[in-house]
N, C-alpha and C positions, 0 to 999 in steps of 0.2 A: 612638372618636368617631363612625366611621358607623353603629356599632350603635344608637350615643343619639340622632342624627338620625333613623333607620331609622322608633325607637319613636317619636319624638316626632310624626312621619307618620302615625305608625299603618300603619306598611308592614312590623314588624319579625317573622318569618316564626314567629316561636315565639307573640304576641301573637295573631295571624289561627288559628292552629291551634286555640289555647285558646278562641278565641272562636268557632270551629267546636264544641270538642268541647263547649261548654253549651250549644247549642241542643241537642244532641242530649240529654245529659243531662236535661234539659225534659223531652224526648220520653220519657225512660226512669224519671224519676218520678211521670210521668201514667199510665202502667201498675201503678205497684205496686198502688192498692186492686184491679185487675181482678184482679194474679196474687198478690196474699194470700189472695183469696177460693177458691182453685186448691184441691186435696185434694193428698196428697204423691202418691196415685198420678198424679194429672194430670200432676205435677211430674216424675215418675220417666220419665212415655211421651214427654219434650219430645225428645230423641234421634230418638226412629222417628218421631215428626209434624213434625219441623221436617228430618230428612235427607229426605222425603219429598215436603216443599214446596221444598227443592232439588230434586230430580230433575220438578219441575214449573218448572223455569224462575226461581223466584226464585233472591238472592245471596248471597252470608254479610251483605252492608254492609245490605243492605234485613232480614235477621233479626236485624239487633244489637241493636235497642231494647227487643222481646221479648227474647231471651235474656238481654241483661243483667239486666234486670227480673228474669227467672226466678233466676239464677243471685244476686243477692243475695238474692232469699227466702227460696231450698233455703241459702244461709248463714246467715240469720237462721235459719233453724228447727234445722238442725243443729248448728251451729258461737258460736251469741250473736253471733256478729257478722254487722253489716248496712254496707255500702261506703258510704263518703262519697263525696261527687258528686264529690271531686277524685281518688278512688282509678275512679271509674269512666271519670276522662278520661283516667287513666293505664290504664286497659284499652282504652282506644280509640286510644292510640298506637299501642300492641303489635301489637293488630289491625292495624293499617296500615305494621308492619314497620318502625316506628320503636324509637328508646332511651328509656326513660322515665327518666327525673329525678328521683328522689323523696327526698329525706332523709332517715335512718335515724329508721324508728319510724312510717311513715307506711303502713306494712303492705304492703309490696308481694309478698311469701307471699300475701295474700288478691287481691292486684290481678289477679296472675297466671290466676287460677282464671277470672276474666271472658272474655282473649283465646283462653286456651289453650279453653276448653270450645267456643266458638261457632267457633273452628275443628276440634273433634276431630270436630263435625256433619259432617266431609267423610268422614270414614270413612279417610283415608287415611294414620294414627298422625303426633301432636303428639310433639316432643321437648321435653323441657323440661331443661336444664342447671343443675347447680349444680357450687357450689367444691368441695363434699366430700362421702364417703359419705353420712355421716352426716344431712347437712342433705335431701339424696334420699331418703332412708327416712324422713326429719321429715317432709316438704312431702308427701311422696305420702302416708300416713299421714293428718296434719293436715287435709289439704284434699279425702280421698278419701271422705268422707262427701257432699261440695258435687255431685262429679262422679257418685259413683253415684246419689245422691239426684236427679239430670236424668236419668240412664237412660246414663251411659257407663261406659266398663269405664277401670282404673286399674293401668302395673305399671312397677317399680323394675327398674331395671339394678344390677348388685353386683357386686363380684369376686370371684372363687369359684364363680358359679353353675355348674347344672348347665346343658346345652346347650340338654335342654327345656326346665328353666323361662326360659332368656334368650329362647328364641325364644318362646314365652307371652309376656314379658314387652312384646316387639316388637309382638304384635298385639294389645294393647289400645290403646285409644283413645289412651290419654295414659300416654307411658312417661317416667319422672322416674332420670336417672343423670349422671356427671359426666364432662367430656367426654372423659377419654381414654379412660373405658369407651366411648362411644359412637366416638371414632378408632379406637381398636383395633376395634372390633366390625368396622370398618370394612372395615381391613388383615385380615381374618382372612377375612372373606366372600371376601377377593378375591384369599385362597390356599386358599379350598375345594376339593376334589375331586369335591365332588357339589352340586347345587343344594338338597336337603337338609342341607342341611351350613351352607348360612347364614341367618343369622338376622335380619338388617334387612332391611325392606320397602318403601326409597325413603328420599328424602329431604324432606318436604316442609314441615312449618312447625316453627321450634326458636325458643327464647323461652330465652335466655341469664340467668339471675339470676347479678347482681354480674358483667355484661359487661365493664365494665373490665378487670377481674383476669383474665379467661378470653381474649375477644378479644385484649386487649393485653399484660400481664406474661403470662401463660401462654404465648401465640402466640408469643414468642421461642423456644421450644424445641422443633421437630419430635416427631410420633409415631413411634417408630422399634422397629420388628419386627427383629430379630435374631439372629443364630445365631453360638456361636463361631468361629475361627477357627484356622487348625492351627499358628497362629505359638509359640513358645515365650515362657515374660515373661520369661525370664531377662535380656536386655536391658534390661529396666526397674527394674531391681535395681543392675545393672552403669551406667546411666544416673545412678541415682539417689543410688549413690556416689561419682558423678564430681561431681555437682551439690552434696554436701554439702559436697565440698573445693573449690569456688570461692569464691570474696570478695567478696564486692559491693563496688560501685565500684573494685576493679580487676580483677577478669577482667569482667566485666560489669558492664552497667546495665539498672535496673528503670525501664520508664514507668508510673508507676500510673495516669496518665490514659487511655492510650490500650492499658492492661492487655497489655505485650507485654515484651520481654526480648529483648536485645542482648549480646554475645560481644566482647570487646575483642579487638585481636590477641592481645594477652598472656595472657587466658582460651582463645582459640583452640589457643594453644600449651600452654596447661598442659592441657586436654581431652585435647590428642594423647598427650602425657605421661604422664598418667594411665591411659588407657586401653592406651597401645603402640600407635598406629592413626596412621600417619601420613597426612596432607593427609586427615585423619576429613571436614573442612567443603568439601574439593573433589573430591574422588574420589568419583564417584555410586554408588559400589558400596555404601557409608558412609553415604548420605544417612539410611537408616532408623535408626541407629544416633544418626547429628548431630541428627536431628529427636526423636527421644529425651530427650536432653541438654537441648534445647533447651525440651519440654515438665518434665521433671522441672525445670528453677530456675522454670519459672511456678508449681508445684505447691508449691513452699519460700517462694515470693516475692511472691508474688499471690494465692495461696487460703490462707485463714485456717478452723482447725478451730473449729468454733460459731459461725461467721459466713459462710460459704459451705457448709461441709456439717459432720457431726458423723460421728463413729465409731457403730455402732451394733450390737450384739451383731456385731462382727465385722467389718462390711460400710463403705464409705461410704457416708454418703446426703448428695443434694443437699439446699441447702435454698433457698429460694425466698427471691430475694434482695429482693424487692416482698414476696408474702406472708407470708413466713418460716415456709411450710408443709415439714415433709421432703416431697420427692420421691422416694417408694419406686419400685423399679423402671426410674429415667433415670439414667442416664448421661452426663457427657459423654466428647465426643468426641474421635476424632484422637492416642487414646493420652493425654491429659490423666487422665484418671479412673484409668486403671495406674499412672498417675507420683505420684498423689495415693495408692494402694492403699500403693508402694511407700517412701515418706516417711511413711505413718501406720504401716510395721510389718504391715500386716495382708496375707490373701492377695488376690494379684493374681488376679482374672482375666482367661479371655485373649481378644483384643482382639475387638471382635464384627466380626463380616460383617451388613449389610445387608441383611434380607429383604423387607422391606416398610415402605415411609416416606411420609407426607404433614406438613403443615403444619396447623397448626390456621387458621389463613387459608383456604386451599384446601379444606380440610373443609366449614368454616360456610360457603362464598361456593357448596356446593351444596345449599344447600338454596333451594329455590322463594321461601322466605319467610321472613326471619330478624327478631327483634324481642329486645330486651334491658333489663334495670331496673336501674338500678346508685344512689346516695349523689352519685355523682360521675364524670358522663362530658363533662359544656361544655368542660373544658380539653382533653381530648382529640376535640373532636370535628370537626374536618379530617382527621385519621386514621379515624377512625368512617367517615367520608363515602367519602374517597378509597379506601380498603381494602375496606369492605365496603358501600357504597354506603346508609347508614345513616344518618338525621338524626338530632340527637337534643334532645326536647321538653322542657323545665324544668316541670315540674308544681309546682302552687302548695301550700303546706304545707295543713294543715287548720287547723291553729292557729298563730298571728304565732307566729317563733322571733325566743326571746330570748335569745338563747344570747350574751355578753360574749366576743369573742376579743382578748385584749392583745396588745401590738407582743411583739416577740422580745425575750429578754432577752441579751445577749452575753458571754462569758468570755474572755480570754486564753485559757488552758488545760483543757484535761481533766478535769483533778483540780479544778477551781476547780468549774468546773462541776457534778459531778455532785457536791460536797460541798454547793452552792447548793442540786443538785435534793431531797438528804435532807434537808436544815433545812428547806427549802419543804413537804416532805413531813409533816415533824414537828411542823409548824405548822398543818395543814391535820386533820391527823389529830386531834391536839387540841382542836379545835376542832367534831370530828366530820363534817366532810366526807366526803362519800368521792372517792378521787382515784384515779385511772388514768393510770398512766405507763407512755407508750409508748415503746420502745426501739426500735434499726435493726436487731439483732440478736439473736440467745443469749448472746452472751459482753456484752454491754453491760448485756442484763437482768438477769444473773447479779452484774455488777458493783454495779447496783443497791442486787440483795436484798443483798448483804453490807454495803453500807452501812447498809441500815435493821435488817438486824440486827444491826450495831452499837450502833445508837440504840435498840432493842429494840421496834420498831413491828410487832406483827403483820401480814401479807401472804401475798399468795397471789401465786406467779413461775406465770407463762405462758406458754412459749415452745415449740418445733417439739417439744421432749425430753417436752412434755405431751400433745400434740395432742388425745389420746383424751380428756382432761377440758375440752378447752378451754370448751365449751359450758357445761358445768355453774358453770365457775369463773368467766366473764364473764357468767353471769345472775345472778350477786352482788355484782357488783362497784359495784351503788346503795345497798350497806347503810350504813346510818349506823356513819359509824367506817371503811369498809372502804380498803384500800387494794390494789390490784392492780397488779402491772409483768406486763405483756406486749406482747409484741414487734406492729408496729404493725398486722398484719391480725390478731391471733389472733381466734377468733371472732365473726370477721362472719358475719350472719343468726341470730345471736342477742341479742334485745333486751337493754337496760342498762333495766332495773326499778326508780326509786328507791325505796329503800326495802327493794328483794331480788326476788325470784320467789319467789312461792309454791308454784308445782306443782313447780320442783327442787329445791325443799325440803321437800316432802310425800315426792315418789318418792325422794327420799334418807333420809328417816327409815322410810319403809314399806320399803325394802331391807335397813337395820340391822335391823328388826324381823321381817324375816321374812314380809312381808304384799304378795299380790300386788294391784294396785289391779283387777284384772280378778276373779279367784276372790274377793276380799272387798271389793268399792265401798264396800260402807256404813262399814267401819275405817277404809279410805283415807278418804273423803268428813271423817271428822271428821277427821283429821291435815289434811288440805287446809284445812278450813274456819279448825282454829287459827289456820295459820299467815299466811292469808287475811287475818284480824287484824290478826294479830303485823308482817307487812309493810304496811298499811295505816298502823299506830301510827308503825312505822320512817319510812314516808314523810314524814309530818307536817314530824317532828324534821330528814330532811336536805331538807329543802326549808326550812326557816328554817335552815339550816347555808349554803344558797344550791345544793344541787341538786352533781350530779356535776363534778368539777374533771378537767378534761384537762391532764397535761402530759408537752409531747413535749420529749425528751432531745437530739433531733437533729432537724436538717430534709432529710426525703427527698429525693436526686434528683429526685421528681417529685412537685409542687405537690398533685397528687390523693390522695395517698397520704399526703399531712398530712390534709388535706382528708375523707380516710376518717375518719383520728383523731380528725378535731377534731369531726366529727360521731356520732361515740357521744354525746356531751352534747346539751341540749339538744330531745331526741325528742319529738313532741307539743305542745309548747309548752313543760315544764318550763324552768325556770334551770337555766343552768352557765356555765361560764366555761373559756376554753381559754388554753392558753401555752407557749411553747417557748424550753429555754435549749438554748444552742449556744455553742460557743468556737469560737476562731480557727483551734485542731488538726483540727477536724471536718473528714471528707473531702470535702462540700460545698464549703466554703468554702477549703478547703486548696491541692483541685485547681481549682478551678473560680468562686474568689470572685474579684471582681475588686478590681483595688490600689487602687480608691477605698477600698475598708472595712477593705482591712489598712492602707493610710495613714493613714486617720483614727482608725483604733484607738490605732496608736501616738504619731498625736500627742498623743493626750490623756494618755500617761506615768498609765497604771491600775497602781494600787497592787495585793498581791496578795490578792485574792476579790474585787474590783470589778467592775462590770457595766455595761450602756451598754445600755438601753434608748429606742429611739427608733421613728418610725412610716419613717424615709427609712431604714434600716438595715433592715429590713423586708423594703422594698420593692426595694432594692438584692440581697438575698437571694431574691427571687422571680424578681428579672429573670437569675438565675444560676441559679436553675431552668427557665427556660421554655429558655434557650441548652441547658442537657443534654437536657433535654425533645427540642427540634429535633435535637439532634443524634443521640439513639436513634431519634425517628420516620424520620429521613432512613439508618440504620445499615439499621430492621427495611424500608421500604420495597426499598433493594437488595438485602435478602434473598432479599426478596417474588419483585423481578424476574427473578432468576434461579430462586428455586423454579417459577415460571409458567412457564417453558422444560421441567423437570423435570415441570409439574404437568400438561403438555396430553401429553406420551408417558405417564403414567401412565394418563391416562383414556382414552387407546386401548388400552391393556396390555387395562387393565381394562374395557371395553367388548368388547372382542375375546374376551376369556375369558369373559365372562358371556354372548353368543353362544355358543363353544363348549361353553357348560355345557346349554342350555337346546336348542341345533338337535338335532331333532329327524331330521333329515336328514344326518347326520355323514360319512356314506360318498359325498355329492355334494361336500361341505366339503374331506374330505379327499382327494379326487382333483382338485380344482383346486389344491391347495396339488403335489401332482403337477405335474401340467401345468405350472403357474407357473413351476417346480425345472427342468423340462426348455426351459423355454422360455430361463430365466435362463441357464443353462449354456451352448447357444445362443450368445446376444445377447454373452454375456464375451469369446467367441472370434472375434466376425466382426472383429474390429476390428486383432487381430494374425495373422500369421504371414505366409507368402508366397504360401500355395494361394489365390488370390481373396482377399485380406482375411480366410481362415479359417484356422484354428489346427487342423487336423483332430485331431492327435496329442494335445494338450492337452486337447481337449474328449475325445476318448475318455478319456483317463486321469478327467478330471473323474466324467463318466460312471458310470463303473467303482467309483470311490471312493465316489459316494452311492448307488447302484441294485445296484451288485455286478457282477461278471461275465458276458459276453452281452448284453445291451441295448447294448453300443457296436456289434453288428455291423454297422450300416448304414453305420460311418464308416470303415471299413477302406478304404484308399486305391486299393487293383483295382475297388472296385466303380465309380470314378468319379461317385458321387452328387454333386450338388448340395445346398449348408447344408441348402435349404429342404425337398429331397427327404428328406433323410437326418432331418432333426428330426420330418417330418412318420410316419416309419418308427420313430423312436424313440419317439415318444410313443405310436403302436401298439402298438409291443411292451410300454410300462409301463401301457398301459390294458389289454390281454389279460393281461398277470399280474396286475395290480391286482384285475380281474375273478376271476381266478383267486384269488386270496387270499379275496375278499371269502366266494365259496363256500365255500371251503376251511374258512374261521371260522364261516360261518354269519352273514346278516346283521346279529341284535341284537349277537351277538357282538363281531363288527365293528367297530360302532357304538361300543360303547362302549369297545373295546380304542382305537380310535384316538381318543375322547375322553380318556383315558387320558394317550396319548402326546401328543397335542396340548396336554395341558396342564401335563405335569411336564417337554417339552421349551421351550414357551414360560414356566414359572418360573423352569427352571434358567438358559436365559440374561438371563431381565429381573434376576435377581439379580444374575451377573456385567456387566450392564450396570450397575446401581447402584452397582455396585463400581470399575467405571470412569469414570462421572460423580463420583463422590467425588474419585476424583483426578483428574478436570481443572478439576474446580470448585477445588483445595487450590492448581494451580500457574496458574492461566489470571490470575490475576492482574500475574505476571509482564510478560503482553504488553501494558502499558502502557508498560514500558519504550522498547519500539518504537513507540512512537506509536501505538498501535491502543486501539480501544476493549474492553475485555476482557471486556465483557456482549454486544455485538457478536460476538466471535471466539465467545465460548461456545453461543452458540445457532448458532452457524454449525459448532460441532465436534461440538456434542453432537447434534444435526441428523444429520450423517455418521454419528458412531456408533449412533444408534437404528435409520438404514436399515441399516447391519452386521448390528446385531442381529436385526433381521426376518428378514436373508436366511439368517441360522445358525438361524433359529428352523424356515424354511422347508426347508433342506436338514437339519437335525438330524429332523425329520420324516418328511422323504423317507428319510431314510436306514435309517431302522425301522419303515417303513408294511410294505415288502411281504419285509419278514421274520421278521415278526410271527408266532408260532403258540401253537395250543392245546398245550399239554402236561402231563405230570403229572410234578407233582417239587415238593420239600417246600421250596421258598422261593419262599411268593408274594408277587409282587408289587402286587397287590390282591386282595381280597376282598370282593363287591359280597354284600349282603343277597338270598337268593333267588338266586344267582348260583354258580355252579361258581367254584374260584379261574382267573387269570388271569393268563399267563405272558407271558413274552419269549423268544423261540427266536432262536436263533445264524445258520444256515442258510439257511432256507428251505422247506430239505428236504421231504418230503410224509410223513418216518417222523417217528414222537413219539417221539423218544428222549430223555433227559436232557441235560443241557447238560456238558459235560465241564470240569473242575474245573481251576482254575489249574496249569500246571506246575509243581513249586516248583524245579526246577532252574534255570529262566531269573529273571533280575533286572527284574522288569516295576516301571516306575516308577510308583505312586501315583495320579497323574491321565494315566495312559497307558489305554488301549481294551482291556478284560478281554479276556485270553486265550480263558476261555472261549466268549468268539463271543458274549454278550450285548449287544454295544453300549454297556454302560455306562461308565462309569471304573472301573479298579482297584479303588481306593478303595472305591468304593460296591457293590462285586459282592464276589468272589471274595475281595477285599483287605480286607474289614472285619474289624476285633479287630485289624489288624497294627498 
């Protein structure tokens, strides 16, 4: 209601915007005849005369009229396509780090090429995000004639690359890849070793295509760097057979709403039983073993195979329960993903450790300047705003959309239903339509096609098990006649063509043929021009059919993601019509519908195949969406808040290291972290024992433990020093050896032996600190019980533990600075380009002698302190292969 007052004012903030962005437009079609009149090379040097009129004082907003200008000619001349005035108002959102709005088919691949160019003029690399490889290798390809044609450089992020070409790929102007290649890039830069070693160059302006899906369904699932873990899965096997012998609803109960699982007592006992493990659920010895149990009946009872993930030569993979893309390479979490390994039969692997993690939230919120084009981002944009401080503008079509959407049609059942969706199909098909049925999953899709091929309707199934065709199979999916089921994002950013595509029909018959379209254009040229025709002819006939039919099988949790669906239809102006059946069993309306609509269903006593078509049924159904809607925005927002606790020690981690990669001065660096160590040691002790408030004997022991033997001589108790006398004589004696060492090595040496150490002792503990915020983020929940706030208690624990960690990062330092030596022996532990190898000595000693080799008579435990005098773990020295 106050949005229609808003507008009727003329105050309404999307209305004032658009009526901003045509004046300007004005301004940028009164320049075309000057820069048609332009040559290409005029057009090529716009890059060095327009970054040049930058560094004289002008701003990007005062060069956009030209550029824009420019930047739709070098399309026209390269590309046939020239921007409508409303594709250029949707380049001037972007530019101003807003979400543009735009309708599928309204070209926003070409919109893009507008913001992103007139900022790559900064010189300081454009990021540009898509959903998948694929469409990254499209877009940068398709649109890299626009941007070299202005005089900028063009390059793809991919997975596989080599290091050089990603870091190439980093310093062109405008690098085009999808965002977890660009998160990991991320986490990788910021467990390098050498400042050669990474390859991003800042963060400054990223232009999100199909933001919805990336900022919000994607953003639930952190980027998570990983390493296994020394646990055995034997447990998760032993777990997983305890879980096949419980019963639902009597040792347990399943919430599917609130996707969680409960232990009766009676389950509790039979767990023990099963097992031989008495009081398994209160003996804390147990706990890893109960929490096991506890994840393997989520993995039997709550994840569904082709609807949450599929098997896949072997492996499990997620599947994306918004896009219903696999997710290669993620995992989840917390032993879930073993317990699912171990129910599908296949091998477990073991459980990973934590190397490096951010949020896709926290990622995008650094860059300087974020902007994004999605089909569908108004329903979500309170979250837009709130999260990532993002408005977002409704751009107006180019042509009135006439696109028919019907009320929903209703079932009783399942089987009613999708027996409805194959006759609706087989009548549409007949008739020559072509129709696109959107399903929630794989296994619903699949239910599908077995109907329609029962009724023997040719089709083409589309779902996560396809991925790699997906493109090619939804640029068909306008043919007269055609019929397509896939699952409700498959190939987004590829257009629906009535009629067909002609170029994936061309480059599909010139691959059958053997004909490359590059070595033979002019062969290609006629296979294209055929079929150029032949789709043409096709159009005619499904546009007097009435244009492309939508119909969705179920209504997503979330209103946008119909809303994606329903817009494949209708693109440009074409006709379509959209529709969605749904039953009572749907998990929608199962979990989450409310008892008006199952009331009223049943009063109406529906015979069986009946259906209830109305526009308040509808809407009663949306309002049971926008409630799950609120309540995942309010789930992902708590997330949020505590990853921000996690996400501000990370960007000191990582601000801290990329100093230590880069000081130049290493050897002043590392002797304050000295000093600090001694002073720390100090300050622990004034506070206990009897001698004045000092603890002499403990600080010597301290002492002796991080520095070695000798440097405690000042606190020996005959000499009667004072704290401050005696600390002031200690830090003498670690700055004369320190000195001592630094000769010893040789300055550059030095330099980077403790760059070195400085930075594989501050990863090894930011790890184990990750690994201890995992579990207190897993149990802090708890402390609600006590009446405390538990986001509260977390930033006040995790707080404690990160200064823990500094101070072991600090004395883990000190404890290998000044015993540090060059030596010669055939296990190095770095090897710098131009460089001698680079050891770690035991000692201190001033001879270069070898390090002497683990005992094997004595029983040294694993993560105990190598025998041989390296300072490392076991484990990782002397102890490796055991």
């Amino acid at each position: 209601m106050l949005k229609g007052i808003l507008k009727v004012l003329g105050l309404d903030p999307n209305d004032r915007a658009l009526s901003r962005y045509r004046r300007v437009v004005e301004t940028v079609n009164a320049l075309e005849g000057q820069v048609s009149a332009m040559s290409d090379q005029e057009l090529e040097g716009t890059a060095v005369e327009f970054r040049r009129r930058l560094s004289e004082g002008e701003t990007l907003d005062q060069l956009l009229p030209e550029m824009f200008a420019r930047v739709r000619e070098v399309s026209r001349r390269k590309l046939g396509l020239r921007h409508f005035d409303v594709q250029l108002m949707g380049g001037m959102a972007l530019h101003e780090g807003k979400i543009a709005e735009m309708k599928t088919g309204e070209g926003k691949t070409l919109v893009a090429t507008l913001s992103v160019a007139l900022n790559a003029l900064e010189g300081k690399g454009v990021h540009v995000i898509t959903v998948n490889d694929y469409l990254a290798r499209r877009d940068a390809e398709w649109m890299g004639p626009v941007y070299r044609g202005l005089g900028l450089t063009v390059g793809v992020i991919e997975p596989f690359m080599s290091q050089e070409d990603r870091f190439a790929a980093y310093r062109a102007d405008i690098t085009y890849g999808t965002n977890s290649e660009f998160g990991f890039d991320y986490l990788r830069d910021n467990m390098a070793l050498s400042k050669a070693s990474q390859v991003q160059r800042g963060h400054w302006y990223c232009l999100v295509d199909e933001v919805d899906s990336i900022l919000i369904d994607e953003a639930r699932t952190p980027l998570i760097i990983s390493g296994p873990s020394e646990d055995s899965v034997e447990p998760y096997r032993i777990a997983d057979s305890c879980a096949r012998a419980l019963r639902k609803g009597e040792d347990f109960e399943v919430d599917e709403k609130e996707r969680n699982v409960a232990l009766t007592e009676r389950g509790i006992a039979r767990c023990e039983e099963i097992l031989k493990v008495p009081n398994l659920f209160s003996d804390y010895g147990m706990s890893e073993l109960a929490h096991k149990v506890i994840q393997a009946l989520k993995a039997h009872h709550l994840f569904q195979r082709d609807v949450h993930y599929v098997v896949k030569d072997g492996e499990i993979v997620i599947v994306d329960e918004f896009t219903g893309r696999l997710m290669f390479g993620r995992r989840y979490s917390d032993g879930l993903h073993q317990a699912i390994e171990a129910k599908e039969r296949v091998q477990i692997g073991k459980e990973s450790q934590t190397l490096a993690t951010i949020t896709l939230q926290n990622y995008f919120r650094m860059y300087r300047k974020l902007s994004g084009m999605t089909g569908t981002a108004a329903t979500e944009a309170e979250e837009f705003k709130e999260i990532y401080g993002m408005d977002v503008v409704v751009i107006p079509t180019h042509r009135p959309m006439i696109r028919v959407d019907h009320p929903d049609v209703i079932f009783r059942t399942q089987r009613e239903k999708y027996n409805a969706v194959a006759d609706f199909v087989e009548e549409r098909h007949r008739a020559g339509q072509p129709v696109l049925v959107g399903t929630a999953s794989i296994e619903n899709s699949e239910r599908v096609s077995k109907l329609l091929k029962a009724r023997k309707i040719p089709h083409h199934v589309l779902n996560a098990k396809f991925h790699d065709k997906e493109a090619a199979i939804v640029a068909q999916a306008g043919r007269f006649g055609a019929v397509t089921v896939a699952t409700n994002m498959a190939g987004r950013g590829t257009d629906i063509l009535l009629g067909g595509n002609p170029k994936f029909l061309a480059l599909e018959e010139a691959a059958a043929k053997g004909i490359d379209p590059d070595q033979s254009p002019e062969e290609y040229r006629v296979i294209l021009d055929r079929f150029t025709v032949q789709c043409e002819e096709e159009r005619k006939k499904v546009l007097d059919a009435g244009g492309l039919c939508i119909l969705g099988t179920e209504r997503h949790e979330s209103r946008r993601i119909d809303n994606q669906l329903r817009g494949r239809a209708g693109r440009q102006g074409d006709p379509g019509e959209s529709r969605f059946f749904i039953s009572l069993e749907d998990d929608l309306l199962r979990l989450f519908g409310s008892e008006r609509i199952q009331g009223l269903m049943s009063k109406l006593g529906m015979e069986e195949g009946e259906s209830v078509e109305h526009s308040f049924l509808t809407k009663a159904i949306e309002n049971a969406q926008r409630k799950v809607e609120q309540m995942h925005f309010d789930i992902r927002k708590q997330l949020l808040a505590y990853d921000n606790v996690m996400n501000q020690q990370r960007e000191a981690v990582y601000k801290e290291r990329q100093e230590i990669l880069t000081d130049q001065n290493l050897t002043d660096r590392a002797w304050s972290i000295l000093e600090d160590t001694v002073a720390s040691v100090f300050d622990s002790h004034l506070t206990s024992g009897d001698d004045g408030g000092f603890d002499r004997e403990r600080c010597a022991i301290r002492l002796r433990a991080i520095f070695g033997p000798g440097l405690d001589e000042p606190l020996r108790a005959d000499l009667g020093l004072e704290p401050q006398e005696a600390r002031d004589r200690v830090l003498e004696m670690v700055r004369q050896a320190f000195i001592a060492k630094v000769s010893e090595l040789g300055e550059e040496n030095a330099r980077e032996l403790f760059r070195f150490l400085l930075l594989n002792v501050l990863d090894s503990h930011w790890k184990e600190h990750l690994l201890a915020m995992d579990e207190l983020r897993r149990g802090i929940g708890l402390r609600a019980i006590g009446q405390k706030d538990p986001l509260v208690e977390y930033q006040f624990e995790s707080f404690n533990l990160f200064k823990e960690m500094l101070d072991r990062v600090r004395e883990g330092f000190s404890e290998l600075a000044l015993r540090v030596r060059v030596v010669q022996e055939r296990r190095p532990v770095r090897v710098e380009e131009g460089r001698g190898p680079l050891f770690i000595g035991g000692s201190g000693g001033e001879e270069e002698r070898p390090m002497a080799p683990a005992r094997r008579g004595v029983k040294v435990g694993r993560n105990d302190p190598c025998p041989c005098g390296s300072g490392r773990k076991y484990k990782h020295c002397c102890g490796k292969g055991e």
